[in-house]
C-alpha positions in Angstrom: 71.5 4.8 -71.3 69.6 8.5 -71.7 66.5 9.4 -72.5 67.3 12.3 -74.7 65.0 15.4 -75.5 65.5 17.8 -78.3 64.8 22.0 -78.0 63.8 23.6 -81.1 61.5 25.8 -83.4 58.2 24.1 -84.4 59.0 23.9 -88.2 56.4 24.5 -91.1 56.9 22.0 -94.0 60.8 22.0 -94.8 61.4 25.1 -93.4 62.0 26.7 -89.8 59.9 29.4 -88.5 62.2 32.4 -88.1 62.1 34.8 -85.1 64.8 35.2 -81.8 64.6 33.8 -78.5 64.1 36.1 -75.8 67.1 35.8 -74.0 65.2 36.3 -70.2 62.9 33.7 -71.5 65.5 31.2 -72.1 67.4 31.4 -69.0 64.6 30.7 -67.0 62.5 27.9 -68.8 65.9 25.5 -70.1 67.3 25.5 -66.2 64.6 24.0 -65.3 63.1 21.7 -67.2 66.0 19.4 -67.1 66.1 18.8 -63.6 65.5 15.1 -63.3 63.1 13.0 -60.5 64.6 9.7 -60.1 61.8 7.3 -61.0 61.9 3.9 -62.5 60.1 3.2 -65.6 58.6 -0.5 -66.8 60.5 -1.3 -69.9 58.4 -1.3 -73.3 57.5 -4.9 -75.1 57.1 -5.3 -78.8 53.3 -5.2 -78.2 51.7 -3.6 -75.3 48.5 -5.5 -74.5 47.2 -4.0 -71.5 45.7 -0.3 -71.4 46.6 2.3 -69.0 43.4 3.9 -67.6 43.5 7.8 -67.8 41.9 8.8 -64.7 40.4 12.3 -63.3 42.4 13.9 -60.5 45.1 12.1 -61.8 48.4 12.8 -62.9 49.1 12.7 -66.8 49.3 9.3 -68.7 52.7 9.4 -70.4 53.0 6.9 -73.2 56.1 6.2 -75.7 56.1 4.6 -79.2 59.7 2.8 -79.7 61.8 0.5 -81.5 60.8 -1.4 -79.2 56.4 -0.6 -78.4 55.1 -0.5 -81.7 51.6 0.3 -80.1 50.2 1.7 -76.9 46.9 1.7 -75.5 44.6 3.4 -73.0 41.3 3.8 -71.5 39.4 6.8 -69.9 38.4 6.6 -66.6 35.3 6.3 -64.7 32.6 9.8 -65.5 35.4 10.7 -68.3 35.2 10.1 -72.3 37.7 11.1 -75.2 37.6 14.5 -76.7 37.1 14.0 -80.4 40.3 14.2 -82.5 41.1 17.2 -85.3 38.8 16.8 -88.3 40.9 15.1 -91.2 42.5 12.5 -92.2 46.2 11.9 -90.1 45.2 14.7 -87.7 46.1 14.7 -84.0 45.8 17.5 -80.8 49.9 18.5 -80.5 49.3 20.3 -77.1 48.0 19.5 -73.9 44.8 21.9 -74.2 44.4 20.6 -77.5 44.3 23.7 -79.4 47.0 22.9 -82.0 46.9 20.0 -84.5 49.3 17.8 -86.3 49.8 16.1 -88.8 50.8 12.5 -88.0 50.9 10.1 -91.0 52.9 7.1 -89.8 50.9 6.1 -86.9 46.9 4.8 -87.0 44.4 5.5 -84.1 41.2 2.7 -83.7 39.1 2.3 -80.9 37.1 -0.4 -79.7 34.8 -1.8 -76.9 36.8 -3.6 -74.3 36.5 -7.5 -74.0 36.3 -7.7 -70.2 32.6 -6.3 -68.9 34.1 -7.0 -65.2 35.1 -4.6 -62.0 35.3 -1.4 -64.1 36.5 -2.2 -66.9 33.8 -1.9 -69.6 35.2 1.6 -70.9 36.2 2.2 -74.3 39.6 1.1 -75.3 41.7 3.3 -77.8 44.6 2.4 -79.5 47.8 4.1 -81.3 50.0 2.5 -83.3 52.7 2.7 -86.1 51.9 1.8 -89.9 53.5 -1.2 -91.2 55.7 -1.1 -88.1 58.1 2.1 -89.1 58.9 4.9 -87.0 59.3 8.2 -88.5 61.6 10.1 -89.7 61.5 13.1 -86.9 60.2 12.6 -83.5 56.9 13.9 -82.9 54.7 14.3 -80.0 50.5 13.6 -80.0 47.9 14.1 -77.2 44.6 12.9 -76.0 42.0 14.6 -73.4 39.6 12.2 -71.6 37.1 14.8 -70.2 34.0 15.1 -68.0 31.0 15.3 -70.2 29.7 18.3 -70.9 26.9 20.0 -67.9 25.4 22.2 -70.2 22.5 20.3 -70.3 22.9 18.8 -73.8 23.1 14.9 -73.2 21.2 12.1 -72.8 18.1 11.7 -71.2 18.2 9.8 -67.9 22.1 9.8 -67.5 24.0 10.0 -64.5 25.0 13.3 -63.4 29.1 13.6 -63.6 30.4 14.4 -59.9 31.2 17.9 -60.0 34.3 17.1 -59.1 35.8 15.3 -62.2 38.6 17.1 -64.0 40.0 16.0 -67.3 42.8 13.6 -67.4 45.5 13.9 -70.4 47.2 11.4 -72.3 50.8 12.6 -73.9 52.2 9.8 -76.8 56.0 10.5 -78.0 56.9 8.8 -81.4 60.6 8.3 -81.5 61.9 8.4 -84.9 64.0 5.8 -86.9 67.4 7.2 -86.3 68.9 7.9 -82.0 70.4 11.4 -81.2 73.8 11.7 -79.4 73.9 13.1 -76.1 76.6 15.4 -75.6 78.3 14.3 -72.3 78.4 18.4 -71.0 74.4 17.9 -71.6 73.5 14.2 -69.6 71.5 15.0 -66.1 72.8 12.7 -63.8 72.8 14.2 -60.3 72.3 17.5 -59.7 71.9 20.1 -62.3 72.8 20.8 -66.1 72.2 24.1 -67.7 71.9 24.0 -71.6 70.8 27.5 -73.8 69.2 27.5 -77.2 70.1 30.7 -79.5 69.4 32.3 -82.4 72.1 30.5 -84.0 71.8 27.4 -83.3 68.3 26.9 -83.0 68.1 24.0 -81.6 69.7 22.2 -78.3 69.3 18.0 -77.0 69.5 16.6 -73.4 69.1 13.6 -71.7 68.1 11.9 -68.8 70.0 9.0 -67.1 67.9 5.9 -67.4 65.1 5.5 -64.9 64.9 9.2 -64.6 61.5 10.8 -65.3 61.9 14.4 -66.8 59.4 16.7 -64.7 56.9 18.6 -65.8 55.6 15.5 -67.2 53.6 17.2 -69.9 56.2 18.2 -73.2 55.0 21.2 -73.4 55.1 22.9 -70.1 58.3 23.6 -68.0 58.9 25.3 -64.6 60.1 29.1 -64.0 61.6 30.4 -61.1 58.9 32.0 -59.4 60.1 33.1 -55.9 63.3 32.3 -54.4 62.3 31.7 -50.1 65.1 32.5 -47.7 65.5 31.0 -44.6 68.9 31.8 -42.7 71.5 31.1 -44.9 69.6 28.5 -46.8 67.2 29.3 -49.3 64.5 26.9 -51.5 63.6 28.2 -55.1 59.4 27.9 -56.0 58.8 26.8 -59.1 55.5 27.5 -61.0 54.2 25.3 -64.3 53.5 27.3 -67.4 53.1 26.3 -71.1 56.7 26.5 -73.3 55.0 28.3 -76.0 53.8 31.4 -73.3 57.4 32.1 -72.5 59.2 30.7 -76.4 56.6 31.2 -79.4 56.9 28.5 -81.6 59.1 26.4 -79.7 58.3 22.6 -79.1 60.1 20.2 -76.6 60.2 16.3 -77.9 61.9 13.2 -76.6 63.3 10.7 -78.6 65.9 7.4 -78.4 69.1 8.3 -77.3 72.4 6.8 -78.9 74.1 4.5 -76.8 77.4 3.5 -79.7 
């Protein structure tokens, strides 16, 4: 089984935004970003009931909506609360520094005091699901920010400072869509390394991961570049930096989706 992940253009209503890849660009963000860390994931239920706490300091939350979770929930941590969602009806942060919004129609965000007032856990708890059950037709990608509150000043009176040292935590949801992609066997990450290239032409370009493989960066839409190659005799150990997808590829989006197993 794979855990397939799809390359493309961000597209604007039925039609692709047109422009070329810069060939240096490519070479260095799509040989890295499919470079797999072995790590086994809990399998999904129908319904998850429990919440996963997004923490600060911590690494990212990364949730998946499926044929199989129909719903996932989380909570933000201790000194952190939930940046407020796009204005509008449907609307949803699609980046990490939630800057862009989308426009996600088949799934429903509530939120809601938690039931247990015990050891912690009295934060809100948020939830996003799909309506009536139905996964959409393209895969789709949806972010949350729980964040320190604000130290300007503006709060309210007789609240506890935040420790200065709170950072925001992010929470990254994948919707899969109604229909699995085929792997292309040149293109599954098993052991070592597989190098895949998107062009002009074909736009577009999908890759797996073997099951209970996490693709690093965690976060969609950032990858790793090749920022120094370190040389030590005749071995030598490539340092990789993070960056954002869309710094290196404008209008390019990275999204994961069910993997065809026929």
């Amino acid at each position: 089984t794979f855990w397939p992940c799809l390359l493309r253009e961000r597209q604007s209503g039925n039609s692709s935004v047109s422009f070329v890849y810069p060939s240096q660009f490519l070479s260095l963000a799509l040989l890295v970003i499919i470079t797999a860390s072995f790590v086994q994931q809990s399998a999904g239920s129908k319904a998850n009931s429990q919440s996963i706490t997004c923490e600060s300091n911590a690494s990212p939350v990364v949730l998946r909506i499926t044929s199989k979770t129909n719903e996932v929930k989380f909570k933000c941590g201790t000194d952190l609360q939930l940046r407020a969602n796009p204005a509008g009806s449907n609307k949803f942060w699609g980046n990490a520094a939630c800057t862009k919004e989308v426009d996600a129609s088949s799934v429903t965000f509530t939120s809601s005091p938690s039931p247990a007032k015990v050891a912690g856990n009295k934060g809100t708890e948020y939830s996003l699901a799909l309506k009536n059950s139905s996964l959409p037709l393209s895969p789709f990608t949806v972010y949350f920010s729980c964040d320190p509150p604000s130290t300007t000043g503006v709060g309210e009176t007789g609240k506890a400072k935040v420790a200065v040292s709170a950072t925001t935590c992010v929470v990254q949801v994948s919707v899969f869509s109604q229909t699995a992609v085929t792997v292309p066997e040149t293109n599954k990450c098993t052991t070592g390394q597989v190098t895949v290239a998107v062009t002009s032409k074909s736009k577009s370009v999908t890759f797996g991961c073997s099951e209970g493989a996490t693709l690093k960066p965690a976060l969609l839409d950032h990858v790793f570049i090749e920022k120094a190659t370190e040389r030590s005799g005749d071995a030598s150990t490539v340092r990789g930096e993070e960056v954002v997808l869309q710094d290196l590829v404008p209008n390019s989006s990275l999204v994961e989706n069910a993997a065809n197993t026929g």
